[in-house]
N, C-alpha and C positions, 0 to 999 in steps of 0.2 A: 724437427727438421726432417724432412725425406727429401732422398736420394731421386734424383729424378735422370735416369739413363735415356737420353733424346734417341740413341738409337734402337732401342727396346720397346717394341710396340706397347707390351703388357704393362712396362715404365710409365707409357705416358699417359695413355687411357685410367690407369688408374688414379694419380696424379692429379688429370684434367681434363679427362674427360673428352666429351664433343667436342669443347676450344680446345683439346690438345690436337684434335684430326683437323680442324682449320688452319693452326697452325703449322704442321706438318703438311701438306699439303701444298699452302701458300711456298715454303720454301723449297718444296719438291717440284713445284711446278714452273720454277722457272727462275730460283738463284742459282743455278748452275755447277760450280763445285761446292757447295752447301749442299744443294737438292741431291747430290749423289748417294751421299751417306745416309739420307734420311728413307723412313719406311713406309712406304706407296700402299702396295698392294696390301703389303703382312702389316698396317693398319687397319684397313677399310675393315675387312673381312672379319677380322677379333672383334669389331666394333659392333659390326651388324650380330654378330651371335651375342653379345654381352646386351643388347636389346633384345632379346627374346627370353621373357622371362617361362616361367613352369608352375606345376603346380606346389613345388616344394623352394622355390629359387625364385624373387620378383626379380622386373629387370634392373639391372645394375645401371645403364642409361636410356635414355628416351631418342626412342627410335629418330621421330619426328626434327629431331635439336642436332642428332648424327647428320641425317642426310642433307639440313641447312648448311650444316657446317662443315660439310665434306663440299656440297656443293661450290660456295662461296669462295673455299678457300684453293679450290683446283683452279678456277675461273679466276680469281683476283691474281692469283701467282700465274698462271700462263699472261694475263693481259700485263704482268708486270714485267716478268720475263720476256717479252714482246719490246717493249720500251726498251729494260736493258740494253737487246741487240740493235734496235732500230739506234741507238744513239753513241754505240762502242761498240756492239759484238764482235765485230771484225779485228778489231787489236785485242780486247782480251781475250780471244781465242787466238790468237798471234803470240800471246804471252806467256799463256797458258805453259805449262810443264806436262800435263799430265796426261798421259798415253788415252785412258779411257775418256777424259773426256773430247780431244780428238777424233778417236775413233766413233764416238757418239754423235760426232758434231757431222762429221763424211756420212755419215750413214743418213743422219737427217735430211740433209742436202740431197743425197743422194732419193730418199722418199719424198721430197718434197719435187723432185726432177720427175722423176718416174709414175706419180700416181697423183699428181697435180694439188693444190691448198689442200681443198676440201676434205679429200680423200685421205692425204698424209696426215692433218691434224688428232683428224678420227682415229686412226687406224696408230699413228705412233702417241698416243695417249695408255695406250693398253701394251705397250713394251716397256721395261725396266730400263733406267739411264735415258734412253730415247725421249723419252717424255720431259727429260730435265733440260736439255739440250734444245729440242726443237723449236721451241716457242723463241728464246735468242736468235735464232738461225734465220729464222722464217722473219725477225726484224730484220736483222743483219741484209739478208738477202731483199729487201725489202718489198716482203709481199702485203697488200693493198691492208689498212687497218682493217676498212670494213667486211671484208675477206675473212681477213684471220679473225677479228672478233667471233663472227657468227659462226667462225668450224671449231674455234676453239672453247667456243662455250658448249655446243655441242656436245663434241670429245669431252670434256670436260665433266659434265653431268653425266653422259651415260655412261661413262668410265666408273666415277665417284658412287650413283647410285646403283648401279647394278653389283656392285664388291659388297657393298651393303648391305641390300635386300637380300644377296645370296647368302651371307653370311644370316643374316637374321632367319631366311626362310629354314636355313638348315638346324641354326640353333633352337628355333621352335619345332622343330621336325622331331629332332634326335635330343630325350631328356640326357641331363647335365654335361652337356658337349662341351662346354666352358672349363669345364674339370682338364678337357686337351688340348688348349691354347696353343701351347707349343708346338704337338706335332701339327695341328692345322696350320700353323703359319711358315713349318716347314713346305709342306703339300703346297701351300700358295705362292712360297717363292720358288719350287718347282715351275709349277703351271705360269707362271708368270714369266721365267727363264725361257721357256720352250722356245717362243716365236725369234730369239736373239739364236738357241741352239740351231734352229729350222736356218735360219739364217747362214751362219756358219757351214753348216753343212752343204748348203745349195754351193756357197761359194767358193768350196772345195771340188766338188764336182766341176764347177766350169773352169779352175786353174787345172785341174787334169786334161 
């Protein structure tokens, strides 16, 4: 029997592999207080290094089966999380209790107001929380299917594949990087943080 920790990136990949990023993914991208707790960024990126294998080291998964199932699973969960909102968002977010996912839900709205579908789909795929939120909102709100489909597939892949490829290109760059799992996926939830910290900050300056 093994222990399988859903919120432990290195948990799941080991576990399950590529269907463990599909899965994580799906529920990241768009079950809402589920997606929060689950691991986006500090996924992809262990995944794509654990594809690159060495010459002392073959790889642990096949690159090709990652970025399907990173893909699939970013894209089915926003188009699902989509529906969600389109068909309740507005009362369970009315119901809701909990501060952050609120303040996730204001902020989407608020990038969906200011930087139009297209642009908001794209661009709040590559923020943490944001990305779990948006796809409900953007029903909720009820912005055009074919709209959201086509920005959110979009965001979706170059989100999914580019965490990936980086991680892989680095893992084959730098021999036995895998041995640091953990401080990279600190480093990623750094970099991943930033654009919510940049955030924050700007909105301090203009309540001064």
């Amino acid at each position: 029997m093994i222990a399988v920790n859903p919120l432990n990136s290195a948990s799941v990949l080991a576990a399950f592999g590529a269907l463990g990023v599909l899965v994580v993914l799906f529920a990241e991208s768009g079950l809402l207080v589920v997606g929060f707790v689950l691991p986006g960024d500090t996924l992809l990126f262990p995944a794509g290094v654990l594809c690159a294998g060495s010459a002392h080291q073959p790889p642990r998964l096949t690159l090709w089966q990652v970025l399907v199932c990173a893909a699939v699973g970013a894209v089915a969960g926003g188009q699902v999380g989509y529906l969600i909102g389109r068909r309740g968002g507005q009362a369970l977010l009315a119901r809701t209790s909990s501060r952050r996912v609120k303040a996730a839900a204001a902020r989407a709205e608020d990038l969906l107001a200011r930087y139009g579908y297209g642009k908001a789909l794209v661009i709040g795929r590559f923020v943490p929380l944001l990305r779990t939120v948006l796809h409900p909102v953007a029903g909720a709100l009820g912005v055009p299917v074919r709209t959201f489909t086509l920005w959110q597939t979009v965001g979706g892949v170059l989100w999914s594949q580019t965490l990936v490829l980086a991680g892989y290109s680095l893992g084959a760059s730098v021999p036995h990087l895998d041995d640091y799992l953990l401080p990279l996926v600190a480093v990623v939830v750094f970099v991943s943080m930033l654009p919510l910290l940049i955030e924050a900050y700007r909105r301090r300056r203009e309540n001064r």
